[in-house]
C-alpha positions in Angstrom: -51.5 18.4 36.7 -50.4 20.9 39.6 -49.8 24.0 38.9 -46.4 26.2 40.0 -46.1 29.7 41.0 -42.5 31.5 40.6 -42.5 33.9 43.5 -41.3 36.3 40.7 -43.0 37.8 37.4 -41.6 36.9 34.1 -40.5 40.3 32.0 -42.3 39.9 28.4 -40.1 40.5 25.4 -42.0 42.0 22.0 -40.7 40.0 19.3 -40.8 42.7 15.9 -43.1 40.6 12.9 -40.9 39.5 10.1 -41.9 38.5 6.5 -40.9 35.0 6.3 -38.7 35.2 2.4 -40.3 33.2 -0.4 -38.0 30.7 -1.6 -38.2 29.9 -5.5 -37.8 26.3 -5.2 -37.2 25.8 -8.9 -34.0 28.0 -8.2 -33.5 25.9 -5.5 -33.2 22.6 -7.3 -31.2 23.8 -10.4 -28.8 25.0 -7.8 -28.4 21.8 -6.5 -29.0 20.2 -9.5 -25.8 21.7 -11.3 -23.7 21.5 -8.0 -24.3 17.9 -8.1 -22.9 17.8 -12.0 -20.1 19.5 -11.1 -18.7 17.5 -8.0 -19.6 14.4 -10.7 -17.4 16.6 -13.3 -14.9 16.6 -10.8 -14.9 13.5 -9.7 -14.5 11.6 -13.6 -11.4 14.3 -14.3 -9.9 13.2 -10.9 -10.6 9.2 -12.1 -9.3 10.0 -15.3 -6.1 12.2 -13.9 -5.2 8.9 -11.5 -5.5 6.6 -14.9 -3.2 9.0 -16.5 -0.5 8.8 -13.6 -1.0 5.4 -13.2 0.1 4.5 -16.8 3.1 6.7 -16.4 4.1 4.3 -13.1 3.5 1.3 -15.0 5.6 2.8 -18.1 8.2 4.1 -15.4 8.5 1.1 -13.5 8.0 -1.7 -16.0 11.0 -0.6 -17.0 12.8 -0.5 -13.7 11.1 -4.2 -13.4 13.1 -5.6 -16.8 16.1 -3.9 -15.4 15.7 -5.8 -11.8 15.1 -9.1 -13.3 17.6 -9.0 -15.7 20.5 -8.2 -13.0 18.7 -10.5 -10.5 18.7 -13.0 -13.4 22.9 -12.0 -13.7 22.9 -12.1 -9.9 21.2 -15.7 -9.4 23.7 -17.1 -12.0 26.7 -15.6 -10.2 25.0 -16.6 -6.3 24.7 -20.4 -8.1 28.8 -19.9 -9.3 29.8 -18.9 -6.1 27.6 -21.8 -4.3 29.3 -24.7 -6.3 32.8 -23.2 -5.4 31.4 -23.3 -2.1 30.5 -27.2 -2.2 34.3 -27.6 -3.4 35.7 -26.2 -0.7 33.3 -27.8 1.9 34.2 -30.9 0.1 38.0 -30.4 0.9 37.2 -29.4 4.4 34.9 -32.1 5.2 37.7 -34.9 4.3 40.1 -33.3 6.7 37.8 -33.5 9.9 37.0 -35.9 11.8 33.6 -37.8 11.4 31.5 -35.9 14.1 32.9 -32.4 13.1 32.4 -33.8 9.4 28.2 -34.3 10.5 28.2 -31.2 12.6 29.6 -28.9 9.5 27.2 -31.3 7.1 24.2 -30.0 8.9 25.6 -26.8 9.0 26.0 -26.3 5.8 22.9 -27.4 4.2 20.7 -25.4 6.9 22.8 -22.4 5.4 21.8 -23.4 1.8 18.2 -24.0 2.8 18.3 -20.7 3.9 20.3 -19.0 0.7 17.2 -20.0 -1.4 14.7 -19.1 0.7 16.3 -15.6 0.2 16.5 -16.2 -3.5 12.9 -17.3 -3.7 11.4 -14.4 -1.8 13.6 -12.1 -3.7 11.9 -13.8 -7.0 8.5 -13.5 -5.4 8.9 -9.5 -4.6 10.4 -9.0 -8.1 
């Protein structure tokens, strides 16, 4: 190994001697011990708090869910009124035209049901 030379002269520094503190580790680990009891006493009230609020959602909403199927139910039965008056009056229509118009408004028409109870059924689904 070589040695190096500074071409200048390190100042020493007198460090005052310390007593290192005894540490009771019995202290120590009850301590920790009952710190880890209470973040687990805190952590089964916040569990049980969430259980709480989440029965008062269900109660809350479960309601709010009769309510939504019952007038979806009331408006499903009024969308299939209003779609058989519809097929009347296409009916009537479709005898005035002629042929191709007749296809053209067929096709028409059935893409737009097609489409009404796709609507309907995802509306069902997110109820």
């Amino acid at each position: 190994m070589t040695s190096f030379k500074l071409p200048f002269t390190l100042p020493t520094v007198d460090v005052p001697a310390f007593d290192m503190p005894q540490i009771d580790t019995a202290k120590l680990t009850s301590l920790a011990t009952d710190a880890f009891y209470v973040t687990v006493g805190l952590g089964v009230l916040a569990v049980q708090q969430l259980q709480v609020r989440r029965h008062e959602m269900i109660k809350r909403f479960g309601s709010l869910e009769t309510q939504f199927e019952t007038k979806f139910g009331t408006v499903e039965s009024r969308f299939a009124g209003v779609e058989a008056k519809l097929d009347q009056v296409m009916e009537q229509i479709k005898t005035r035209l002629p042929e191709p118009a007749e296809k053209l408004l067929d096709k028409a028409y059935d893409s737009a049901k097609t489409t009404g109870k796709q609507v309907v059924d995802l509306l069902t689904k997110a109820a």
